[in-house]
N, C-alpha and C positions, 0 to 999 in steps of 0.2 A: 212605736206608737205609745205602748205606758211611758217611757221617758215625757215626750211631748206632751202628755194628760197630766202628769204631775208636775213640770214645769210650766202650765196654763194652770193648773191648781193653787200653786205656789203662789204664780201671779196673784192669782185673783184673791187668795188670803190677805197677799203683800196690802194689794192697792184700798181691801176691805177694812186694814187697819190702820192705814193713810190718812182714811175718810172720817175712821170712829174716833184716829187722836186729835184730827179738826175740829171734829164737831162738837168735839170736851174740852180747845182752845178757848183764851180769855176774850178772841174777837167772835165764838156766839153766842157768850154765856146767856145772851139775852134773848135769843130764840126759843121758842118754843118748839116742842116735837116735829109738829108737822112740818114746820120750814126746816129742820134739821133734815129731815127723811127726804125733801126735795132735792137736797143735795144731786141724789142719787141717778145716777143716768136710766134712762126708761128702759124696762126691756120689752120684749118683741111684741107684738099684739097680734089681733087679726087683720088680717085682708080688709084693706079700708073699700075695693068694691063691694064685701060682703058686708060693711058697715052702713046700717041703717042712716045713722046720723050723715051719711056723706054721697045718699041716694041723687039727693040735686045737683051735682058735679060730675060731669062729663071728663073723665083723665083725658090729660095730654098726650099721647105716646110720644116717646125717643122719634125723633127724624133723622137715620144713622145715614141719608141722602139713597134713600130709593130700597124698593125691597131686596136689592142684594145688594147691600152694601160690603164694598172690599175689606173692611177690617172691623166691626161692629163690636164691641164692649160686652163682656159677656155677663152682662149682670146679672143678681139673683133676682130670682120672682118678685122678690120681699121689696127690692130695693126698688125693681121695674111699677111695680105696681105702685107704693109709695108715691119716687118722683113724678107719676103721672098727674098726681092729684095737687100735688107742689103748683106743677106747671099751671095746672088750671086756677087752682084761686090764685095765684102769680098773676097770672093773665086777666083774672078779674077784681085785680087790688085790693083782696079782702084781706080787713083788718078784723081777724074774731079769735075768740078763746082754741077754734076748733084747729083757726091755720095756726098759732103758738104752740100748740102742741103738736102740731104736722111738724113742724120746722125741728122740734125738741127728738122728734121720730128719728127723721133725718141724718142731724146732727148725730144718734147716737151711732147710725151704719155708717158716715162720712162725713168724720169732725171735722175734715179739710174741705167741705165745700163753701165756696166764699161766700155764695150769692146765695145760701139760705142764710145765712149770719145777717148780712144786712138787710133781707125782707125780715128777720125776730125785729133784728133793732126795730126797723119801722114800725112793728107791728107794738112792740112794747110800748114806744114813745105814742103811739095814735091810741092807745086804748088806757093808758096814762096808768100801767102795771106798777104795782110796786119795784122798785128798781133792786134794792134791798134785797128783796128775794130772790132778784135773776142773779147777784153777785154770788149767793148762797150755791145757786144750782151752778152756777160756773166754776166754783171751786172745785166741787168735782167733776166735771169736764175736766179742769187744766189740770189737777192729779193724775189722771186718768192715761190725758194724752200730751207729753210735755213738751213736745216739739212741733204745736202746729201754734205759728203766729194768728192764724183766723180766730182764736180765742183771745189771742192778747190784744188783737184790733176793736176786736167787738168789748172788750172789758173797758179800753179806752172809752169807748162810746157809752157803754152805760153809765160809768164813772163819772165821765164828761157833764152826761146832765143828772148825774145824783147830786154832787156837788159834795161830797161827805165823804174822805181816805179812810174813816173809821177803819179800823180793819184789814185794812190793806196789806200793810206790812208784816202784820205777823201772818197773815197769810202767804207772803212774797219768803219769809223766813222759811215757812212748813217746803216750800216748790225749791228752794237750795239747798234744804236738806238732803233732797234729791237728786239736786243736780245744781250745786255750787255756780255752775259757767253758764248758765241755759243761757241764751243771747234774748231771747223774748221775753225772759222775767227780767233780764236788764235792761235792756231798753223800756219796758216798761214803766222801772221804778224810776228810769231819769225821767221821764213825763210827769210821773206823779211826782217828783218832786217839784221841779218845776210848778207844776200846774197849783201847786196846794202849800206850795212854801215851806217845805219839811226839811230842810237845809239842815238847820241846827240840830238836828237828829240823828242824822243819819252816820256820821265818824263812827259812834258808837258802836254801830249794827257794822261798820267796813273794818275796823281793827277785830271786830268778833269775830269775821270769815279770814281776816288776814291771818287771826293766830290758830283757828286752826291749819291753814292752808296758806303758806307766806308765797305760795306761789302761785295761787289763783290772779293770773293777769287779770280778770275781770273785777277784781276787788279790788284792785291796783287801778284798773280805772278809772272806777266809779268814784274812788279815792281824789282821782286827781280832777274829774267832771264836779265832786263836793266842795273842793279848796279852792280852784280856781273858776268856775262856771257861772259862777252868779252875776259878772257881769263888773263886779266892783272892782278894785286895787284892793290886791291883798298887803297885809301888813309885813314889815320885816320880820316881827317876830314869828309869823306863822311861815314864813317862807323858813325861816331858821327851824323850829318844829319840824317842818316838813324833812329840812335836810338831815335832820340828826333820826326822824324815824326812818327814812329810806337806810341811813346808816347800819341801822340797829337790825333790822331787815337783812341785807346785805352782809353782813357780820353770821349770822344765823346762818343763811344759804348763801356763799360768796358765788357760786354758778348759777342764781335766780335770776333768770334775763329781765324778768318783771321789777324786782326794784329797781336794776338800774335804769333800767329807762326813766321809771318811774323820778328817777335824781338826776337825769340829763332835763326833765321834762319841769322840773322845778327848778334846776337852774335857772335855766333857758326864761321861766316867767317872773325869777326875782332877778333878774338879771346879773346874774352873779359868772362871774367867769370860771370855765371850767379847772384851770390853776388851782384855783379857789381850794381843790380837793386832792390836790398832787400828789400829798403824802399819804392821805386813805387810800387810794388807788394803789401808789408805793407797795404795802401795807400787802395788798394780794397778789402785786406782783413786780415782783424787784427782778428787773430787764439783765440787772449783774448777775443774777443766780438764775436761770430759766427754770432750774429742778424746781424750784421752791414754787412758782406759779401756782396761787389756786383760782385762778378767775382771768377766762379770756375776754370777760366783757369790763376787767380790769386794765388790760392789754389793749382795746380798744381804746376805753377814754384817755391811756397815757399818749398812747399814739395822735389822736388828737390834742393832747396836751402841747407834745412838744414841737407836734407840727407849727404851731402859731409862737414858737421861740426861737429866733432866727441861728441860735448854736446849740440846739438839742437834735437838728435835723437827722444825724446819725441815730440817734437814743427810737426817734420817731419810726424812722424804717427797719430797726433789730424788732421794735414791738409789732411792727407787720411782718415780718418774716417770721418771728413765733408763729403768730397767727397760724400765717400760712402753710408753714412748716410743721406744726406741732400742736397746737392747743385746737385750732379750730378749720382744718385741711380741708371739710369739705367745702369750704367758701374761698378756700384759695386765690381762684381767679381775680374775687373779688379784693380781696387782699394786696394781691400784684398792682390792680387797679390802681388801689389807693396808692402804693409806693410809688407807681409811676404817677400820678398826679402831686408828689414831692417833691419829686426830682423836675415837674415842669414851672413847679413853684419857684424853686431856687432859681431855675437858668430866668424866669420871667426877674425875679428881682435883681440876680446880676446885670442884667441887660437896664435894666431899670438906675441902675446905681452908676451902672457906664454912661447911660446919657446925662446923669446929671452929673459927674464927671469932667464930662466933653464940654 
């Protein structure tokens, strides 16, 4: 028990100093105290039937389907009593200061409930809230709790109609601090780029997480959602850029699965043939020396290589049998696969070469 009290203490230091080095960031310099201190998640209050203000509101109760229900939710007083009062200005579509702060209540015992997120939004947009300030309080929300997308959908929304990224980003920076891969701060920031045209930006901020992290596949991503996503034809030269920094990558961690994909995936869009790179791949793995091999996702693309050269087919099936044999055995079968789909290659083109022979 003192273990678990000083690693909830710990926590609650960690997330206290999270909030304090935010709120000293260049995206609030311009807030004043009190929206600083909103930030902050609400804690517990009274009993809103003992609450005067909330006298004209008949709560909902839970219908768990009849008084003995088989498996009924064992929730606390706090949270039973709460949602009751949810459900009733729910039910009678009140837009006021008093259900904003019901919802903020909420939200702080069950950040994962979807459908108080979108009665806030409503409630925000009909009572025409400063939007600014709800971004502020969700900051700390999504510190707080960094794996629930109900935050990142609801930010969508208010963002949506702020109309203003002010701040975003270095907000999006403080939530990778934490957690470099989060998928909901990724997906989010391709929206706001999109949504807000931040294109030209944003390399700078993905080379920044690449070097510390040249393996963050999700910086590898976002990387290739920046160079290639806008929709346009990219130039040769940035396709060449691209293939010399996947190199450079690659070089650093030769067993990084993430750049190379990342340099099959750029090929693939400057249309360049995979040959192209024969001798880099060489380079990690020379099929004549097995010992020397540093990189079976090297072994890969040669095998692809030489498959599409109709007298490497030998070279093609020793780099899968490495594979399968030695560098990367627990995909074997799949391995076998691919060899057997070489050997159906060759007999299709000999038979091919016989008819037009004949």
């Amino acid at each position: 028990m003192v273990s678990q009290k000083l690693a909830s203490t710990r926590t609650e230091v960690i997330e206290a100093a999270q909030l304090d080095h935010f709120c000293n960031s260049p995206a609030l310099k311009n807030l004043n105290p009190e929206r600083r201190a909103s930030m902050k998640m609400p804690t517990a209050r009274t009993s809103y039937s003992d609450d005067p203000a909330w006298a004209d509101i008949t709560p909902i109760e839970q219908n768990d389907g009849g008084p003995n229900p088989l498996a009924a939710i064992a929730y606390s007083d706090e949270y039973s009593d709460t949602m009751g009062y949810l459900r009733a200005v729910m039910a009678k579509n009140e837009f006021s200061d008093r259900a904003l702060d019901l919802t903020k209540d909420v939200i702080r015992m069950n950040p994962a409930h979807y459908t108080v997120w979108l009665y806030r939004a409503k409630i925000l947009l009909e009572l025409k809230k400063d939007l600014r300030e709800e971004i502020v309080w969700l900051n700390g929300v999504a510190l707080k709790h960094q794996k629930n997308y109900q935050i990142w959908h609801h930010r969508h929304v208010i963002m949506e109609n702020l109309g203003d990224p002010s701040g975003e980003t270095d907000f999006i920076s403080q939530m990778f601090i934490q957690d470099s891969k989060n998928y909901h701060v990724w997906s989010y920031r391709q929206w706001l780029v999109r949504r807000f045209d931040l294109w030209d930006t944003e390399l700078h901020d993905v080379d920044a997480l690449l070097k510390d992290d040249v393996r963050n596949n999700s910086a590898w991503n976002h990387r290739y959602f920046v160079t290639f996503g806008r929709g346009k034809p990219v130039s040769d030269d940035i396709v060449n850029s691209e293939i010399d920094y996947s190199k450079t990558a690659i070089t650093i961690a030769p067993q990084n699965p993430s750049a190379w994909n990342y340099l099959r995936g750029v090929l693939r869009k400057g249309n360049r043939a995979l040959d192209s790179i024969s001798s880099f791949c060489s380079s990690f793995a020379d099929i004549s020396d097995p010992d020397t091999v540093r990189s079976s996702h090297a072994l890969d693309f040669l095998a692809d290589i030489y498959a599409t050269q109709s007298d490497k087919t030998e070279e093609a099936a020793k780099a899968l049998d490495l594979l399968a044999d030695r560098y990367d055995p627990i995909r074997a079968n799949y391995w076998h696969y691919r060899k057997s789909q070489l050997a159906s290659a060759n007999t299709g083109a000999s038979r091919g070469q016989a008819q037009i022979v004949t």
